[in-house]
Each structure stands twice: as C-alpha cells, then as structure tokens.
DSSP file (Angstrom, degrees, kcal/mol; ACC not computed):
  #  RESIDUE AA STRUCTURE BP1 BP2  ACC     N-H-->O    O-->H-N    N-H-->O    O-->H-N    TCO  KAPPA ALPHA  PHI   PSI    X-CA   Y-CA   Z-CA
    1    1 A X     >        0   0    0      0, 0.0     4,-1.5     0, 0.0     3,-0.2   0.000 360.0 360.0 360.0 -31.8    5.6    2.6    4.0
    2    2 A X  T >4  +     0   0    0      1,-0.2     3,-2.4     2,-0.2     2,-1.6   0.477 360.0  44.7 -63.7-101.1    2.9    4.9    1.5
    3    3 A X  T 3> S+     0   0    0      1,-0.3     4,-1.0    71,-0.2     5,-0.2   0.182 110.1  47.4 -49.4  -6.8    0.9    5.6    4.5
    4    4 A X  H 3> S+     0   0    0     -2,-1.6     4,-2.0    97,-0.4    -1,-0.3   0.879 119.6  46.0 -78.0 -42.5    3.9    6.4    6.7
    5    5 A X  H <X S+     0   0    0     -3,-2.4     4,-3.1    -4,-1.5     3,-0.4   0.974 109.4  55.8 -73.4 -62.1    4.7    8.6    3.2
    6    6 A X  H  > S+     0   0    0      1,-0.2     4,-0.9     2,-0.2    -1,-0.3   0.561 112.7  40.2 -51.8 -22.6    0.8    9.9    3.3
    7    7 A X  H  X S+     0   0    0     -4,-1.0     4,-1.7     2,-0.2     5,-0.4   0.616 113.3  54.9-104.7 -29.6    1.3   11.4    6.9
    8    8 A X  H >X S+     0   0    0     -4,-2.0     4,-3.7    -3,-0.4     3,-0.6   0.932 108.8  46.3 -58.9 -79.5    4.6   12.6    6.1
    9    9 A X  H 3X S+     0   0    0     -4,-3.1     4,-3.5     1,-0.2     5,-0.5   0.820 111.2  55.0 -18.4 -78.9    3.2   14.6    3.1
   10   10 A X  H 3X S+     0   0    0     -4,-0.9     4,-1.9     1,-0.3    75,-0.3   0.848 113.6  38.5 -23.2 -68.8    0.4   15.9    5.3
   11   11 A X  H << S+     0   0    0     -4,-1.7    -1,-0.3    -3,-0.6    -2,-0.2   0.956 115.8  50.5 -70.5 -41.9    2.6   17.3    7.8
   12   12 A X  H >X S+     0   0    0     -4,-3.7     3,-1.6    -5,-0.4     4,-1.2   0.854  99.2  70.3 -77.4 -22.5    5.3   18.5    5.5
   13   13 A X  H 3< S+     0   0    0     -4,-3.5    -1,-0.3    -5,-0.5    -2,-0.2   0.874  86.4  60.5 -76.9 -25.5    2.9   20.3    3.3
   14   14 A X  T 3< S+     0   0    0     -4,-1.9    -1,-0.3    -5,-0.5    -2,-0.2   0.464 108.6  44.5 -91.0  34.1    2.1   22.6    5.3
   15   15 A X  T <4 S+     0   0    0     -3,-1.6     2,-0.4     1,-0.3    -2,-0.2   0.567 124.7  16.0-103.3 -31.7    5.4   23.7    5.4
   16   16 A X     X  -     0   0    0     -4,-1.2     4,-1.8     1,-0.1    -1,-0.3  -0.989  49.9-155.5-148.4 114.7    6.1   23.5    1.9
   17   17 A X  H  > S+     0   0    0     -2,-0.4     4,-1.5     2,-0.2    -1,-0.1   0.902  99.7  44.3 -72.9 -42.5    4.4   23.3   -0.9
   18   18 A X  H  > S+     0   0    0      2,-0.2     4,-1.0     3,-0.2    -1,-0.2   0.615 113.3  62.4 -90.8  -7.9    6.9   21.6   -3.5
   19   19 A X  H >> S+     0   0    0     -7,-0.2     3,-0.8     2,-0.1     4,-0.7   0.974 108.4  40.6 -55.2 -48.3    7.8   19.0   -0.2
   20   20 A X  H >X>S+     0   0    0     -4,-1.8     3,-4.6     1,-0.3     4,-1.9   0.968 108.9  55.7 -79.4 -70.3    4.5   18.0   -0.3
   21   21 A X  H 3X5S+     0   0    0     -4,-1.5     4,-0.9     1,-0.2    -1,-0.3   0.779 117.6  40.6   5.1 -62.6    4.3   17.8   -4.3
   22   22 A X  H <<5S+     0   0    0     -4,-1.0     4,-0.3    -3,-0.8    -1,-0.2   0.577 114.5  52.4 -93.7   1.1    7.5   15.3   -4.0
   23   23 A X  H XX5S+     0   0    0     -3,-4.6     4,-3.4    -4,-0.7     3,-2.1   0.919 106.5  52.9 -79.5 -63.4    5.9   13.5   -0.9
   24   24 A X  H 3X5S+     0   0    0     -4,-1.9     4,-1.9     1,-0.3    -2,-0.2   0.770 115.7  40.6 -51.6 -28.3    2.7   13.1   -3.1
   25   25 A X  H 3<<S+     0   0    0     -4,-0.9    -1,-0.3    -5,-0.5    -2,-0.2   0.635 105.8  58.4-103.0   3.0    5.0   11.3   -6.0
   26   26 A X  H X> S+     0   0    0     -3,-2.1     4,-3.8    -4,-0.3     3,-3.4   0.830 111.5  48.0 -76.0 -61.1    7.1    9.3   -3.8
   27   27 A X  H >X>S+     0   0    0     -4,-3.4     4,-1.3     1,-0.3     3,-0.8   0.892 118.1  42.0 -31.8 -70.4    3.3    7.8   -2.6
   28   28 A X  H 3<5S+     0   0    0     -4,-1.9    -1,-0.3     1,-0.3    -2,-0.1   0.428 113.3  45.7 -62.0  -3.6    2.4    7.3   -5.9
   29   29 A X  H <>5S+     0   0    0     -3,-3.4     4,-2.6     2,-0.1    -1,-0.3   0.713 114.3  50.0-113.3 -48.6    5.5    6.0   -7.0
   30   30 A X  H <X5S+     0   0    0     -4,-3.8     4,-1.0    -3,-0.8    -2,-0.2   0.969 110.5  57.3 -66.0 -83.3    5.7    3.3   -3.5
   31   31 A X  H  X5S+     0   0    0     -4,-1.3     4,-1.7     1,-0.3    -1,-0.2   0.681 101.3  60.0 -56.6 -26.8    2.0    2.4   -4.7
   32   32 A X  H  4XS+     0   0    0     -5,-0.5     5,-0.9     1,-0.2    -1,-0.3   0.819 107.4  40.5 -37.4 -95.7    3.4    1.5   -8.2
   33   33 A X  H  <5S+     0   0    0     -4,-2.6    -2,-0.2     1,-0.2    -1,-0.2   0.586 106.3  56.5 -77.4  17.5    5.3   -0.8   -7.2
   34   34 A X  H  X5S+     0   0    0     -4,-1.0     4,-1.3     2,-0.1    -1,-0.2   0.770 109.6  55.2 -99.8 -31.4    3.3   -2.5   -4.6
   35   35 A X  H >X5S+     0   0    0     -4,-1.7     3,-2.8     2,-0.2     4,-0.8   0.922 110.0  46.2 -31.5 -94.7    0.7   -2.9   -7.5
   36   36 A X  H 3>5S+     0   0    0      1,-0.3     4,-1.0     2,-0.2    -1,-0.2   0.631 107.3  50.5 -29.4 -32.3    3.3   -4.5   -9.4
   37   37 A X  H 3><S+     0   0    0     -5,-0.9     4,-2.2     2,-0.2    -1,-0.3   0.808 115.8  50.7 -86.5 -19.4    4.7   -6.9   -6.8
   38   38 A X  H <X S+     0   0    0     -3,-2.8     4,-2.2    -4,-1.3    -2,-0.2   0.922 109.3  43.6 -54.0 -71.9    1.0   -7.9   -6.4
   39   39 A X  H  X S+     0   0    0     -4,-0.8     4,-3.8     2,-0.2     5,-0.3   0.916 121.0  47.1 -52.6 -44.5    0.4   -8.3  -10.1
   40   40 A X  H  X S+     0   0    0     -4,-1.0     4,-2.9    -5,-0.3    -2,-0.2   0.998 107.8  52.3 -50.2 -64.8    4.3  -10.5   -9.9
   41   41 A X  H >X>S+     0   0    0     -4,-2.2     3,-2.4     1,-0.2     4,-1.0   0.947 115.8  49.5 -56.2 -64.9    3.3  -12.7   -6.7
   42   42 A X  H 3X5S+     0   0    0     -4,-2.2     4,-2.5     1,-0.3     5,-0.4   0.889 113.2  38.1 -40.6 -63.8    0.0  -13.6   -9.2
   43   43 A X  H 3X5S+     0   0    0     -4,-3.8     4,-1.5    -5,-0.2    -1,-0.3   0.916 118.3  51.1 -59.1 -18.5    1.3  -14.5  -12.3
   44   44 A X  H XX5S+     0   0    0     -4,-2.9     3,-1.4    -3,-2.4     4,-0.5   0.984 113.1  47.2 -66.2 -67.4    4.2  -16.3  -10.3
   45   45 A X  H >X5S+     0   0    0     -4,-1.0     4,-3.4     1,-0.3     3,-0.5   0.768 109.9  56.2-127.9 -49.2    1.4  -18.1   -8.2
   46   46 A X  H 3<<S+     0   0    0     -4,-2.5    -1,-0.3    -5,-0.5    -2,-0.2   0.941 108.2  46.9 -74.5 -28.7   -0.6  -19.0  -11.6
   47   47 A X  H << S+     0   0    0     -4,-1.5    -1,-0.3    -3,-1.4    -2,-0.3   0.551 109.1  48.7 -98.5   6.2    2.3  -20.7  -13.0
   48   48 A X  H << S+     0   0    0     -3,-0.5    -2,-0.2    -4,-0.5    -3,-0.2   0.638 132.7  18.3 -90.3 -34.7    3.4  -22.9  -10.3
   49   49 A X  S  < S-     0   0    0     -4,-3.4    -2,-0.2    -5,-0.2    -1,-0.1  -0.303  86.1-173.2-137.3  74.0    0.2  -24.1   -9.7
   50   50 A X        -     0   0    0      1,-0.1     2,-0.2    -3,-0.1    -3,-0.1  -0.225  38.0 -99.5 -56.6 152.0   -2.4  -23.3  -13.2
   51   51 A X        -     0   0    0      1,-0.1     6,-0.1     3,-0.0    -1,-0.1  -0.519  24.4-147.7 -71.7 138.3   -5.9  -24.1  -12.7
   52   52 A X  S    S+     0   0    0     -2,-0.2     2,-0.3     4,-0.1    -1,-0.1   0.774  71.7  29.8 -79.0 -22.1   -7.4  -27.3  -13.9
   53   53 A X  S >  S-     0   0    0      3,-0.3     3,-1.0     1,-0.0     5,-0.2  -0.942  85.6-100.5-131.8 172.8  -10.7  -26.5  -14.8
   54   54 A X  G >> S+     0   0    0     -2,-0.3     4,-1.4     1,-0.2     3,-0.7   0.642 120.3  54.5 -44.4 -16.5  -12.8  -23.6  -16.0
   55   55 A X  G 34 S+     0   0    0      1,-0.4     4,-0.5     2,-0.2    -1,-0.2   0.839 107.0  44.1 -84.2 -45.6  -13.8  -23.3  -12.2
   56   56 A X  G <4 S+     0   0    0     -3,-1.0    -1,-0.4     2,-0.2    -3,-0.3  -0.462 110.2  53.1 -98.0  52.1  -10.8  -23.0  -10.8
   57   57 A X  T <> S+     0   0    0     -3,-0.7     4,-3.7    -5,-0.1     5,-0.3   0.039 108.2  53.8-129.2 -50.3   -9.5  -20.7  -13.2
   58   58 A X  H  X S+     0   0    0     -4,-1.4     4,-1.3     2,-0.2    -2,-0.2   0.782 108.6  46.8 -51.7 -29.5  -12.4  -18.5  -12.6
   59   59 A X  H  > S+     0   0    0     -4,-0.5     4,-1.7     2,-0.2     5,-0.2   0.722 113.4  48.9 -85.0 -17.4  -12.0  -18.4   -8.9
   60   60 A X  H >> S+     0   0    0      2,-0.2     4,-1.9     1,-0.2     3,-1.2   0.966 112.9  44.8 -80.8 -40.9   -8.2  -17.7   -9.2
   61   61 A X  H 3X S+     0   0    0     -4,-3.7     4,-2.9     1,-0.2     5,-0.2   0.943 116.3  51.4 -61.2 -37.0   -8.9  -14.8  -11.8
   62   62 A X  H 3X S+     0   0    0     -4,-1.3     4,-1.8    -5,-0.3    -1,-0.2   0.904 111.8  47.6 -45.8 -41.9  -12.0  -13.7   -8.9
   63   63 A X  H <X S+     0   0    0     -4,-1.7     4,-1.7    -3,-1.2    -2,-0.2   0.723 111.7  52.1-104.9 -19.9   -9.3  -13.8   -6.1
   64   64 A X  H  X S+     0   0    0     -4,-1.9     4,-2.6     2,-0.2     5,-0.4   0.943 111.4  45.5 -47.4 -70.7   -6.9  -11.6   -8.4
   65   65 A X  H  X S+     0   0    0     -4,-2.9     4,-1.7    -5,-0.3    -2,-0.2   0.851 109.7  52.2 -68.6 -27.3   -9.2   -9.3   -8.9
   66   66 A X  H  X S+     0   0    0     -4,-1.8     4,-3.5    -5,-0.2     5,-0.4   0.957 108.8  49.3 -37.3 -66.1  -10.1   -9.2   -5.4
   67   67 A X  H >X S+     0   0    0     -4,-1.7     4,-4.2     1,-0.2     3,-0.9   0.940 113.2  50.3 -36.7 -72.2   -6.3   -8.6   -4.2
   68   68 A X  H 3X S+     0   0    0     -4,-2.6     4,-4.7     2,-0.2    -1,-0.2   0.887 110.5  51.6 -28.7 -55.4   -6.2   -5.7   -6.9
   69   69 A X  H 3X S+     0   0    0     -4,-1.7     4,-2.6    -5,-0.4    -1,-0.2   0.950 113.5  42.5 -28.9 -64.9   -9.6   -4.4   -5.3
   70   70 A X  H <X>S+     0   0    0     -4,-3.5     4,-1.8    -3,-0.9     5,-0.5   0.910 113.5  47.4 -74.3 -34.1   -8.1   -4.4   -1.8
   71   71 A X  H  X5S+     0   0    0     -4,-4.2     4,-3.3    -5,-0.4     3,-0.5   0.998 113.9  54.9 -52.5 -51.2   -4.5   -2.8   -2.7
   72   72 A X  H  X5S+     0   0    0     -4,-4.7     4,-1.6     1,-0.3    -2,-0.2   0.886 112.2  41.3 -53.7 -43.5   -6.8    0.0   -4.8
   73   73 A X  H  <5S+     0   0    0     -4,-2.6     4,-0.4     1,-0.2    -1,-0.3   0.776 113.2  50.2 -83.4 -17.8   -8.9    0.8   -1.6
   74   74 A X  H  X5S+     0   0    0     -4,-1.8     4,-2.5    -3,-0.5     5,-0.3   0.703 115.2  52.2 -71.2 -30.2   -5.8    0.9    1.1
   75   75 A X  H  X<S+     0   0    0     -4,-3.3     4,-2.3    -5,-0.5    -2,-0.2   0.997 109.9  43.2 -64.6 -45.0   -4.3    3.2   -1.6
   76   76 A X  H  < S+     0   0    0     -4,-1.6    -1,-0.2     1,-0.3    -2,-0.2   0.675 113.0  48.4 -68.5 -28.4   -7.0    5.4   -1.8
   77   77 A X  H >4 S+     0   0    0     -4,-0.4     3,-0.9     2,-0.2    -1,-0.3   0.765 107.2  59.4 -99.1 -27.1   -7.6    5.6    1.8
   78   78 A X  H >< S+     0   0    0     -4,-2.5     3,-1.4     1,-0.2    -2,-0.3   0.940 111.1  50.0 -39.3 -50.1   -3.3    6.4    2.1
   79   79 A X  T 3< S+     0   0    0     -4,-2.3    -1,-0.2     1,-0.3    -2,-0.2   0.281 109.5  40.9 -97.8  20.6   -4.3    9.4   -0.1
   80   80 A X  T <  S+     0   0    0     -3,-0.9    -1,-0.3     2,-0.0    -2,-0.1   0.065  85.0 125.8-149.9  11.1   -7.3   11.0    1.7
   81   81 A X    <   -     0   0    0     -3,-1.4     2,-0.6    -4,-0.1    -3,-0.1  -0.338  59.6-135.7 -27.2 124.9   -5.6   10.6    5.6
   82   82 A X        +     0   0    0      2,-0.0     2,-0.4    -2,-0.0   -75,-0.1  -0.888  30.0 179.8-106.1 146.0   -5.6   13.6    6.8
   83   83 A X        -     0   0    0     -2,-0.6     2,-0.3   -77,-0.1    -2,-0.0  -0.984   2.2-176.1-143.9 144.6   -2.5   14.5    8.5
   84   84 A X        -     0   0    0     -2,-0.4   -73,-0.2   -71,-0.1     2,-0.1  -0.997  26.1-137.6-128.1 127.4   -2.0   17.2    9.8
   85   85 A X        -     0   0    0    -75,-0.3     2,-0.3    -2,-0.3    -2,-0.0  -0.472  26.1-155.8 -79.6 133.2    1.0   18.9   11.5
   86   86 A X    >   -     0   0    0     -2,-0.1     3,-1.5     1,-0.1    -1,-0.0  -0.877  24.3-114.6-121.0 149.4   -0.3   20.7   14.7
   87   87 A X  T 3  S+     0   0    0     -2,-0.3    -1,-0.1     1,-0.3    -2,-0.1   0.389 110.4  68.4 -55.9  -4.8    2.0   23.6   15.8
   88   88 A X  T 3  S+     0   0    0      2,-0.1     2,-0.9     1,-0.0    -1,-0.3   0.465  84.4 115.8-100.9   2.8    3.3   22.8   18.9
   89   89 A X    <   -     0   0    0     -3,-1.5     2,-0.2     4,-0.1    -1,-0.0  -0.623  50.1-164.7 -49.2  82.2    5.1   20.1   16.5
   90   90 A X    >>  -     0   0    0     -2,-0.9     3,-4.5     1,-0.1     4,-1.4  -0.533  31.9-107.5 -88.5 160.0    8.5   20.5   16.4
   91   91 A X  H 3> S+     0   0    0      1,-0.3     4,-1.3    -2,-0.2    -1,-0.1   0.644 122.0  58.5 -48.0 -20.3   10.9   18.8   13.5
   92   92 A X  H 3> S+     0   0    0      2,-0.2     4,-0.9     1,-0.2    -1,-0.3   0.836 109.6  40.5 -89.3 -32.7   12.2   16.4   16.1
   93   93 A X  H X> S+     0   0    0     -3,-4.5     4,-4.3     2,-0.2     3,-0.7   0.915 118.7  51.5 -82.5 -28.9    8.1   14.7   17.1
   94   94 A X  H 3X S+     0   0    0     -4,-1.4     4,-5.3     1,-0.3     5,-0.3   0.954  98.7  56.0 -68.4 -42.2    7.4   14.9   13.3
   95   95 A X  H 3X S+     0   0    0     -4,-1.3     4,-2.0    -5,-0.3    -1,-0.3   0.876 112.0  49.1 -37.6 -55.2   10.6   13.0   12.6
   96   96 A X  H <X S+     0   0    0     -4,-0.9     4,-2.5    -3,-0.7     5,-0.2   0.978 111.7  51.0 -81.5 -52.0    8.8   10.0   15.3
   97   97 A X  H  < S+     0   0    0     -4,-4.3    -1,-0.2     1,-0.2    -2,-0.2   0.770 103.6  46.7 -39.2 -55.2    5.8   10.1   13.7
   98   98 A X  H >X S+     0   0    0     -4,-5.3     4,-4.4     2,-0.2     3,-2.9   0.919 116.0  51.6 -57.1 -43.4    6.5    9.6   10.1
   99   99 A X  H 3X S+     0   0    0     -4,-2.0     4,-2.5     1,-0.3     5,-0.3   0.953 111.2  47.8 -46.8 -52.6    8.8    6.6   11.4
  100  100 A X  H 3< S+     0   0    0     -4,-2.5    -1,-0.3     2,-0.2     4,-0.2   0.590 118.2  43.0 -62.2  -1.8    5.6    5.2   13.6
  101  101 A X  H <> S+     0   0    0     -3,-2.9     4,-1.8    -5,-0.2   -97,-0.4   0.758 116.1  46.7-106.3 -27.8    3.5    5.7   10.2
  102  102 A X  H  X S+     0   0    0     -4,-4.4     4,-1.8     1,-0.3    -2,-0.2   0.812 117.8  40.8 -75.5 -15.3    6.2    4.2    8.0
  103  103 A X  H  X S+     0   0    0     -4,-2.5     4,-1.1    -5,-0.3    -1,-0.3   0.665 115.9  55.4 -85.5 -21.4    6.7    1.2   10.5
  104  104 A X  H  > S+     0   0    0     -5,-0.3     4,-0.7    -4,-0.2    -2,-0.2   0.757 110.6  40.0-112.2 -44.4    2.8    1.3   10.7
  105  105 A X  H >X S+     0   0    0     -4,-1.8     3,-1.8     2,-0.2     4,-1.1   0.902 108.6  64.4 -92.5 -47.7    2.1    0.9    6.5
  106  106 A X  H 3< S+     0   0    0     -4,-1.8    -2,-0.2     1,-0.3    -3,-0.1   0.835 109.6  39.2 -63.2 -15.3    5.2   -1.7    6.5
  107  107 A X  H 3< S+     0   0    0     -4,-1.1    -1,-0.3     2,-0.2    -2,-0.2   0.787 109.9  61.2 -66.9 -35.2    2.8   -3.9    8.7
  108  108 A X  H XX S+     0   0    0     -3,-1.8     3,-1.6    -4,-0.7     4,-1.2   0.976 116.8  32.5 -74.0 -89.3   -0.4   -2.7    6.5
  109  109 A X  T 3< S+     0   0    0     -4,-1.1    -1,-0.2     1,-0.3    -2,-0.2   0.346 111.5  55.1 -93.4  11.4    1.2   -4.4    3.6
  110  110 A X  T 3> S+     0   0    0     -5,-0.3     4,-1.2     2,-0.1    -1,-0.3   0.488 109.3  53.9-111.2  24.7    3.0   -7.2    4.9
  111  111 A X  H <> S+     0   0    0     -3,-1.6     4,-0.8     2,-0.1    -2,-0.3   0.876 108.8  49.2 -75.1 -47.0   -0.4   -8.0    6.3
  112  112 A X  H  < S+     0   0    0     -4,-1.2    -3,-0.2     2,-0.3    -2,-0.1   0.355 113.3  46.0 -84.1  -4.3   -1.8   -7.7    2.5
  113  113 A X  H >> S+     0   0    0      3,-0.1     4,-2.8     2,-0.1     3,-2.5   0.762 113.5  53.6 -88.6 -49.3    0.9  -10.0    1.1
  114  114 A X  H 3X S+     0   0    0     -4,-1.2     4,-0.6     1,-0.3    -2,-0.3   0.627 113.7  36.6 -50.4 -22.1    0.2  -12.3    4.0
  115  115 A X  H 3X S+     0   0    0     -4,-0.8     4,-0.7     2,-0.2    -1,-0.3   0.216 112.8  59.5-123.3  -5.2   -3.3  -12.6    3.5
  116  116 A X  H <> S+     0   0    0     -3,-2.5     4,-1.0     2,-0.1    -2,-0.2   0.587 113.9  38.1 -94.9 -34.6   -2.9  -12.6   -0.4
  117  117 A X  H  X S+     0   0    0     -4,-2.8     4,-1.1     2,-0.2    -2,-0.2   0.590 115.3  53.5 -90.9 -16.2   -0.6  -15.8   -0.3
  118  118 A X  H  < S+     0   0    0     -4,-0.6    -3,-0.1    -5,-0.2    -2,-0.1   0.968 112.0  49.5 -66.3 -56.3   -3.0  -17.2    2.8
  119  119 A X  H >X S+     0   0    0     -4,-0.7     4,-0.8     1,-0.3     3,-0.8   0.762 110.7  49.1 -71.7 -39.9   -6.1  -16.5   -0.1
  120  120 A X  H >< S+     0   0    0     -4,-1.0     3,-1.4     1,-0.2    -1,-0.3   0.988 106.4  53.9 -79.8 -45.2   -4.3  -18.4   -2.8
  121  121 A X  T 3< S+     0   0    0     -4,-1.1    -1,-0.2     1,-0.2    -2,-0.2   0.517 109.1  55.9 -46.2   6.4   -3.4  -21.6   -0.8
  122  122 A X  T <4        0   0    0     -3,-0.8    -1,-0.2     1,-0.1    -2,-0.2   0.719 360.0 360.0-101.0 -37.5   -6.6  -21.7   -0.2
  123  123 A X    <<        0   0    0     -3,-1.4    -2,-0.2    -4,-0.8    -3,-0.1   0.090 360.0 360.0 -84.6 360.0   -7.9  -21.7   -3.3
C-alpha cells in the first residue's frame, strides 16, 4: 500500500501541491504502522518462543535488527520513486495505476511479513 501511496503522491503532485503534502503524510503515516506491526510480530515471536542461550538471543536480536533494516530500506526507496504523471494521463489511467501500485506494495509487504516469520522459524 505506501508505494501504491508513493506513486499516487508523485502523480498527484503535480497537480497539487497540498495533495501531494497529504499523500506524503498518509506514506509516512502507512510506514508507521508497518514499523510497528514489525516491532509487534517480534516481541510476540520473542515471547512464545524466548531464547535459551546467549547465542540464541543474539541471533534473534541480529534477525530483529535485520527485519528493521529491510522495512527502513523498502521505505526509503517508497520515498525517492519517482512518479511521475505524464500528460496524456487522464484522471481515469491514473486512477488504474495507483490501484496496480497499491495492489503492487500490498504484495511488497506481505512478502516482508512472509519472509520475516519464514526468518524466525528458522532461527
């Protein structure tokens, strides 16, 4: 959903300057709270199954900070897309786009949950 939000922004700001402004804090707002549901699934994760030794407490706090790592750099790279609305764009294609970008990020992160709950079963 951000980056679907990050290509929305893009296009809409250059219509609008205070769309893009409320585009840019809906991203930031969606990137909250995938942090957070990140940080959630971990402590949930740490208290069903706590580490028994110093070793394995150190690779789950490594694979934490890893997760964190990777959400930070798919955020950062949601917020420096460029999108751009090209003129022969009328409201109706822009309208399909954002949907393909928002369907397109809800894949992007339930790839990164999947692969965050693969990392700890692993572990």
């Amino acid at each position: 959903m951000v980056s679907g939000l990050a290509f929305a922004a893009g296009a809409g700001g250059a219509e609008d300057p205070g769309s893009r402004a409320l585009q840019q804090h809906q991203i930031q707002r969606q990137q909250q709270q995938d942090a957070l549901q990140l940080r959630m699934r971990q402590q949930q994760r740490a208290l069903q199954s706590p580490p028994q030794d110093a070793g394995q407490k150190q690779a789950a706090e490594q694979l934490q900070l890893d997760q964190r790592q990777r959400q930070q750099e798919l955020h950062y790279r949601q917020s420096i897309e460029p999108a751009t609305a090209q003129p022969s764009d009328d409201a109706g294609t822009r309208r399909a786009n954002e949907a393909m970008e928002r369907e397109k990020a809800r894949r992007e992160s339930e790839e990164l949950q999947r692969r965050s709950g693969a990392e700890q079963r692993r572990k």
